[in-house]
N, C-alpha and C positions, 0 to 999 in steps of 0.2 A: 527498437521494439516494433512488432509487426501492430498491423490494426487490430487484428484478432487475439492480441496479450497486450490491449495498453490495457487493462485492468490489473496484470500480472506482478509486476517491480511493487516491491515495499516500501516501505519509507519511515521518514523519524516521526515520533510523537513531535509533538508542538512545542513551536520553541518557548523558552524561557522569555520574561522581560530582557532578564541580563542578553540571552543569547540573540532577541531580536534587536537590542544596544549595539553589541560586537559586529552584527551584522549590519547595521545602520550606514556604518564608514566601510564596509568591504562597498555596497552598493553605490555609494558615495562615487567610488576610486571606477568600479565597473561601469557606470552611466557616466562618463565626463569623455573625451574627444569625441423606498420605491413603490410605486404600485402599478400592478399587472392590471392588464388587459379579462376582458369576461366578466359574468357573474361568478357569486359567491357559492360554491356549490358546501352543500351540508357535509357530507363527507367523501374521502377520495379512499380508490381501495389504493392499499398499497404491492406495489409489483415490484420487489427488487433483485429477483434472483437470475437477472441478464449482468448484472451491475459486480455483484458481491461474488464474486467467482474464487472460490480457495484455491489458487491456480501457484505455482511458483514456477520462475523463469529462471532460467541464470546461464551465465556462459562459461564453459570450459575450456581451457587451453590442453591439448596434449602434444611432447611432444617427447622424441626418444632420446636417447642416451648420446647421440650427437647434436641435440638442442633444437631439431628440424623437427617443424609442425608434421606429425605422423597425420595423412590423410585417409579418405574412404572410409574412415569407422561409420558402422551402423548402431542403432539402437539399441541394440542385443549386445556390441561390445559393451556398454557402460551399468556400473551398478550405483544409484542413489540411494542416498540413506538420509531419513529425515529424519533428525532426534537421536531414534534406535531402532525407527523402523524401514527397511528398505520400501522403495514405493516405485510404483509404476511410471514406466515414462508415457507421456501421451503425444505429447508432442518435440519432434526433433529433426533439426534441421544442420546442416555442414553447413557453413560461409565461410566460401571460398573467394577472397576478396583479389583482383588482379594489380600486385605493385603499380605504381603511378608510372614505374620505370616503363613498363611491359604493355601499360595501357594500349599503345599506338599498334602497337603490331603482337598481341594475345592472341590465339584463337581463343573461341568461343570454348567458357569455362564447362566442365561434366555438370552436367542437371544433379544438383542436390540428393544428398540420401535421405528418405525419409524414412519416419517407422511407420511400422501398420497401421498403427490405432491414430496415426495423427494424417492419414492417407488421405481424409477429405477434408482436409483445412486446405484452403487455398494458399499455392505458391505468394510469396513474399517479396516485394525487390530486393537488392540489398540492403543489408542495416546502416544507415547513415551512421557517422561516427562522429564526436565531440571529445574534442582535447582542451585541455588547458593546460599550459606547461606554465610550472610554477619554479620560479629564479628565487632562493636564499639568498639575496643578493649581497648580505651582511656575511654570509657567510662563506664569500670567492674573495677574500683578498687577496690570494696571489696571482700575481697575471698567466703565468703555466697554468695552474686550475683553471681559472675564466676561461684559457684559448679553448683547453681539451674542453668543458661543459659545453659551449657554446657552440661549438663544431660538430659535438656532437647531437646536440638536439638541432642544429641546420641539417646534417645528417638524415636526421630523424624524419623531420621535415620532408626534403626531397624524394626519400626515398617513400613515403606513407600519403601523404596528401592528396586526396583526388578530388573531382568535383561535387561539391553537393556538403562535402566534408566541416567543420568547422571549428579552427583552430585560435585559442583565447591566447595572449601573450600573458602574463602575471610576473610581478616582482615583489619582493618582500624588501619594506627597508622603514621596518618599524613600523608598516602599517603597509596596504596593497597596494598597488601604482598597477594599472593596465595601459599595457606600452600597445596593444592594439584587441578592439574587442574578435568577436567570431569571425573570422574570413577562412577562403580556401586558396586564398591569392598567395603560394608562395613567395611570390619576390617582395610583400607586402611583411611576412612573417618572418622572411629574414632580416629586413630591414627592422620591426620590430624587436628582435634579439636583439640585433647592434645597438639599437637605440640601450637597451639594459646592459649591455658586455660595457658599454661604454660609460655608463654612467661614476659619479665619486664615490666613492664609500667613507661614511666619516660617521660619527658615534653623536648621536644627537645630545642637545645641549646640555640635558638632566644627567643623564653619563657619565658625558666630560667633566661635568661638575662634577660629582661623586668619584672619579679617575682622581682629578687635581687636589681634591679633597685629602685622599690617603697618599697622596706623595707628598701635601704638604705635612702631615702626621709625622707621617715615618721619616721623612728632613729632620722635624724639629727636633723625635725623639733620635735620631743620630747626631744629632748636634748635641744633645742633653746629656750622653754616652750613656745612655738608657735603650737597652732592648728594645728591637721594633717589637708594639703587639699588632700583630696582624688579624688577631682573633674578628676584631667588628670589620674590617676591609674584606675579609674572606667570607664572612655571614652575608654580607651585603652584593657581594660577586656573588655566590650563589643563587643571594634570592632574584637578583638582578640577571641569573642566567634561565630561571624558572620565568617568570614573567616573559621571558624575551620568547623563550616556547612558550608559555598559555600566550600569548599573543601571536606567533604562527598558527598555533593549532587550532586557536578561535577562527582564524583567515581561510583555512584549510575547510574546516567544516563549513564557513559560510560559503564559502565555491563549491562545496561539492551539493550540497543546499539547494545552490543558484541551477544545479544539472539533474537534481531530481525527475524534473516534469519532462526531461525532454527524451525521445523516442528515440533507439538505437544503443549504436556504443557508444560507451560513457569513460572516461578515461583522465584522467590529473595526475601529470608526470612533474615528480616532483625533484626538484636537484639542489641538494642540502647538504651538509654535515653537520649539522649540530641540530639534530632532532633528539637529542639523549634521553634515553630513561630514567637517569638518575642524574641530572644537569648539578656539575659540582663537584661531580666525585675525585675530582683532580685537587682539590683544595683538602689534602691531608684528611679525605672520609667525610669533610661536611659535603651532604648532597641533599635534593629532596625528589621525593619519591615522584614518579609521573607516568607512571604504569595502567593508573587508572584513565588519566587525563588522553594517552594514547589510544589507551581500549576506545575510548568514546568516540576519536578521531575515526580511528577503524570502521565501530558500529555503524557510524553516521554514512560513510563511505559506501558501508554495504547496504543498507537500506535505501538508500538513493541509487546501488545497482553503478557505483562508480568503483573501476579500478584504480588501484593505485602503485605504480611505476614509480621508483626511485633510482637514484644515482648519488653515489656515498661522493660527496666534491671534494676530495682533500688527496692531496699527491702521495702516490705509493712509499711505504716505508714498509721497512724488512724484516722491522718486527710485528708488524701487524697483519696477522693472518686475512685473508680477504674470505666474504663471505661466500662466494664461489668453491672454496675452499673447503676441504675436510675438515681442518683445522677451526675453523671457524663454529665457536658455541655461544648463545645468550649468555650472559653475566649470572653467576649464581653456578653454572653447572660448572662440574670439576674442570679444572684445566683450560677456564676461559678467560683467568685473572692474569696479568703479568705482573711484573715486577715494579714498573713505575706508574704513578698516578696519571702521566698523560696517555698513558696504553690502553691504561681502563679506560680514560674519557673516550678514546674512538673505539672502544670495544661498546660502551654504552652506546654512540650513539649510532654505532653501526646496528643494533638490539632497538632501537628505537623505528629506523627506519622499516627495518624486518617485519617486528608489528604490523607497520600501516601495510607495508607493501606484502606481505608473508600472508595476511587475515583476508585482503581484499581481492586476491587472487595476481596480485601484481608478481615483476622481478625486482632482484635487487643485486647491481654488480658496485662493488666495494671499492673501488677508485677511478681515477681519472685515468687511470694511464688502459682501465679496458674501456673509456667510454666507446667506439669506433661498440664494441660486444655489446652495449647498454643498446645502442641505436639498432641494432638490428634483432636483438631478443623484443625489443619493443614493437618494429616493425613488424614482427612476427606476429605477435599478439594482435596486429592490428587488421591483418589481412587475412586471417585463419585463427576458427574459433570453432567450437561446438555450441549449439543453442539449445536445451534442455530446456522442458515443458513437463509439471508433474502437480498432480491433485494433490493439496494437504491430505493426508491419512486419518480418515474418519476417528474424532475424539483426539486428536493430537491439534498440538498449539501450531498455531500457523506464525511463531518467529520458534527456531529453532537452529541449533548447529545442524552442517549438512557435511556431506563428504560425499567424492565421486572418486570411483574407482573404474580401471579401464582394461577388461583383460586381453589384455598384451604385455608379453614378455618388455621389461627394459622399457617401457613407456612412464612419464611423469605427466602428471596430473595437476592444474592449478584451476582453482575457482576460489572464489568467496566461500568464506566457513561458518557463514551465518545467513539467516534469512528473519525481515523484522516483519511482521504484519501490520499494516496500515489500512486506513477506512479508506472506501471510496472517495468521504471528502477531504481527507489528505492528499491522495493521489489528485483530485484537482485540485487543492492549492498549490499543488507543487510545479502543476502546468499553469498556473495562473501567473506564478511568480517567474517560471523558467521562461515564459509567453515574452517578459520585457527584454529578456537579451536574445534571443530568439521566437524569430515566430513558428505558434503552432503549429503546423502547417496537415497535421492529421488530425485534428477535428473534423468531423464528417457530418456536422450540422452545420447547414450556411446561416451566418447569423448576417445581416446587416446593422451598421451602428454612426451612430452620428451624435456629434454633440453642441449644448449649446456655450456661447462663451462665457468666461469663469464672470460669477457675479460675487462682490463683496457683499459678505453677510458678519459684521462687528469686524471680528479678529479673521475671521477664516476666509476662504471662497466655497463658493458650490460653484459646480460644473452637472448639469445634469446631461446624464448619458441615456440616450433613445435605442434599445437592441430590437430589429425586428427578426423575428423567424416563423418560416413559411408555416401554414400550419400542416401544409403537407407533408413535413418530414416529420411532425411529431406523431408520436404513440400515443393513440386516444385509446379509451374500454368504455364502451357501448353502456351506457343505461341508460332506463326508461323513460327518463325525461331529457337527457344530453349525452354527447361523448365530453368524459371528461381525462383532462393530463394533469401535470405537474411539471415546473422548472426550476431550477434554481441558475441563481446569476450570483458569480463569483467576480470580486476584485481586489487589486491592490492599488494602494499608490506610495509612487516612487516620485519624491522632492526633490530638486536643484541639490540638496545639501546633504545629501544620499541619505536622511529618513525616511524613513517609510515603515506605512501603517499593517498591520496586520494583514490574513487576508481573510476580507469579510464576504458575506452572504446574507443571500435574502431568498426566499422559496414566494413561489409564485403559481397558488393553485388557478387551472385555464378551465371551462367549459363553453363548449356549442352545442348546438342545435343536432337533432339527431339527423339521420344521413340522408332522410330523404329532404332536409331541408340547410344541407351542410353548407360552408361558404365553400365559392368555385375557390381552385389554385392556389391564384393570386394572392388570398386571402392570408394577412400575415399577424402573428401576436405581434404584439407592440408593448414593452417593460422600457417604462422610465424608471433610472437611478441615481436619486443627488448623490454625489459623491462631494465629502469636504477635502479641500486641498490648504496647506498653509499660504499657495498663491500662486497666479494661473498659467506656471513654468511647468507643472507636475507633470508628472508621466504616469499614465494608470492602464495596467494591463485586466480584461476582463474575458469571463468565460460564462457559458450557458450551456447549461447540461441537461438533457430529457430523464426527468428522473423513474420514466417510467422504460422507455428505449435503450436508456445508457449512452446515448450518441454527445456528442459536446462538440462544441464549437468557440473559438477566440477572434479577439480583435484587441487591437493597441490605438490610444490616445497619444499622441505625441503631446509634447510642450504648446502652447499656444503662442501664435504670430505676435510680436511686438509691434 
């Protein structure tokens, strides 16, 4: 995201209890290797329309009929459609990213195409990009799938990673394991993979219990020359395949969550088979429905402005049409069913990944034996993009379905098929929270901040945090007896034991002296903020935003010194 569109990306409403629960242990697994300054002024006007801009971004992929990023388009090629109504572009930008391969010896990339109406926004550097590649790792038991998956996302790796970049490790094995957090250190991130290529895979204890349970059953009724009933062992594999997704998808959403706040490309490449829509349906028709539970995964993905890249892990078979394929339909349309219950199951969860990866504007190649095509259709995505800038449509909802169309013969088209609207103070919590696994580093308010150390108070601690900021960056409005502003100071805190609190706030009305008698420079606000901690290991990320400017600024507390 440029400076000039961090107001632009949407985001999720507020999470649930439940969903800030699920997300308690993702943060857990991710973190492991007041009162203002001034007088009281009577009233503040309120200024917010720097801030609240109905702006929508998004990136588009185009590429042709041979799978190669079609470049040069102009603005005039692409038509958007917000809702059901086309709208204007305003701002648009080509990035054109140079392989890490090519880096050393490129020339010097063509100067971006701009549109007209977007002629006086200032050029942009490149978009920083954020990956997490996220490992099933329940779901690679064969050592042929693990080599091809693993290969292919080193692949992936070498061929995309440049400096500045920042690449998250993730594993899935009944809960998150981060095998290394953000780096752009290749030989760091492959080592990372190994670390998870190489790990055990075994069914944790509740499982095996429940396994040993129906063999011991169905022994005794073969011993008894009594029919197995399979009925309760097959309800219970079901609901135990459903869980085992809502506990991915929970993991899913809280990553992509964690990448809301953060500025550029946004991306969670995901390498799975069994993300099924209908988890079960291999058990003779018992299945439960997760159609919705996907959608949500999706929604969440695109409101946080992350892609989602899949790779179906499961070894080619002859009956199973690939999604690359013509052949290839969702479950439900004619001629998508075959003949045996385990064709549906990877026809389901081939429909499942489609979802995430189909709605978020991601790819999706259908086995292991194209991964080498996975890693380079991803690549692709990563180094060439279209960046689209367009006003909500006066009276129209600012979350709506969207579609981009691009007139060129034989050209395909991928973006996200939604857009969520989110408030301002969304968008910075979302920077407050993404601030603890990276730093902000486009906040364009200098804040300084220091703290004191954590004091027991009963059961808790306080830490109280000191934020100074200049008064010279802030937006003052002149009246007759002072210039007065407003601020607000955002935090979270993030626990040893990966809870963590909401993320809270506090406004903080400022006035001075009027200007013939203003403070010189120097002169800085000064907001103290107890903060409770469970105990004085916490990690609290916090942020300060001119509510009257729109400028914002971050800093991080680490753990305290033992």
């Amino acid at each position: 995201m440029r400076p000039q569109d961090q107001w632009n990306d949407r985001s999720t409403p507020r999470r649930s209890p439940r969903e800030r629960l699920a997300s308690a242990a993702l943060l857990a697994a991710l973190l492991v290797p007041g009162t203002g300054g001034g007088q009281e002024p009577e009233k503040l006007p309120r200024v917010r329309g720097s801030v609240e801009l109905s702006l929508v971004n998004v990136d588009v992929a185009v590429t042709g009929k041979d799978g190669r990023p079609i470049e040069g388009l102009s603005a005039s090629d692409f038509t958007v459609v917000h809702g059901k109504a086309p709208v204007a572009i305003s701002n648009f930008r080509e990035e054109r990213l140079v392989p890490r391969a090519e880096v050393a010896t490129a020339a010097p990339a063509p100067a971006p195409v701009a549109a007209q109406a977007a002629a006086a926004i200032p050029e942009a550097p490149p978009a920083r990009r954020h990956v997490i590649l996220f490992v099933d790792h329940l779901a690679l038991p064969d050592k042929r799938e693990r080599e091809q998956v693993f290969g292919s996302l080193k692949a992936l790796v070498r061929k995309t990673v440049r400096p500045g970049d920042g690449v998250m490790v993730v594993s899935w094995r009944r809960g998150v394991r981060t095998a290394w957090p953000y780096t752009d250190d290749v030989a760091q991130i492959e080592r990372a993979l190994d670390l998870v290529a190489g790990g055990t895979i075994r069914l944790d204890r509740d499982a095996q219990n429940d396994l040993d349970q129906f063999a011991a059953t169905e022994a005794f009724q073969a011993w008894a020359g009594e029919p197995p009933d399979t009925s309760l062992s097959r309800d219970l594999s079901v609901e135990q395949a459903y869980n085992e997704l809502k506990g991915k998808a929970s993991a899913v959403m809280g990553l992509v969550s964690t990448m809301a706040g953060l500025e550029g490309k946004k991306v969670l490449v995901l390498a799975s088979r069994s993300f099924s829509r209908r988890p079960g349906v291999e058990y003779s028709g018992h299945r439960v429905e997760t159609g919705r539970l996907l959608d949500e995964v999706a929604a969440r993905a695109n409101a946080a402005g992350v892609t989602i890249h899949a790779l179906y892990a499961a070894a080619w078979q002859p009956d199973l049409p690939n999604v690359t394929d013509s052949r290839f339909q969702p479950p439900g349309a004619a001629g998508s069913r075959s003949a045996t219950g385990r064709s549906d199951a990877r026809l389901e969860d081939l429909a499942g990944l489609e979802t995430l990866s189909g709605r978020t504007g991601g790819v999706l190649v259908g086995t292991t034996m194209e991964a080498s095509l996975f890693a380079d259709k991803v690549s692709s995505d990563l180094v060439h993009w279209y960046s689209i800038g367009y006003p909500v449509p006066s009276g129209a909802s600012a979350s709506a379905r969207i579609s981009v169309r691009v007139n060129r013969k034989g050209a395909k088209v991928r973006t996200r098929r939604e857009v969520i609207d989110r408030t301002p103070d969304q968008r910075m919590e979302d920077r407050v929270l993404a601030n603890l696994f990276r730093a902000d580093l486009s906040g364009r308010l200098p804040i300084g901040l220091s703290v004191e150390p954590a004091r027991r108070e009963k059961e808790r601690y306080v830490r109280t945090a000191t934020l100074r900021v200049p008064v010279k960056d802030l937006v003052l409005l002149p009246e007759a007896a002072a210039r007065r502003g407003e601020v607000k100071v955002f935090w979270v805190v993030a626990e040893p034991n990966g809870e963590f609190s909401d993320v809270r706030s506090e406004r903080h009305e400022v006035a001075f002296p009027p200007e013939e008698s203003a403070p010189g420079p120097e002169t800085e606000l000064r907001l103290e903020v107890p903060i409770e901690t469970s105990g004085p290991e916490a990690r609290i990320s916090l942020g300060v935003r001119d509510e009257i400017g729109g400028e914002a600024g971050f800093g991080l507390i680490r753990p305290a010194a033992r």
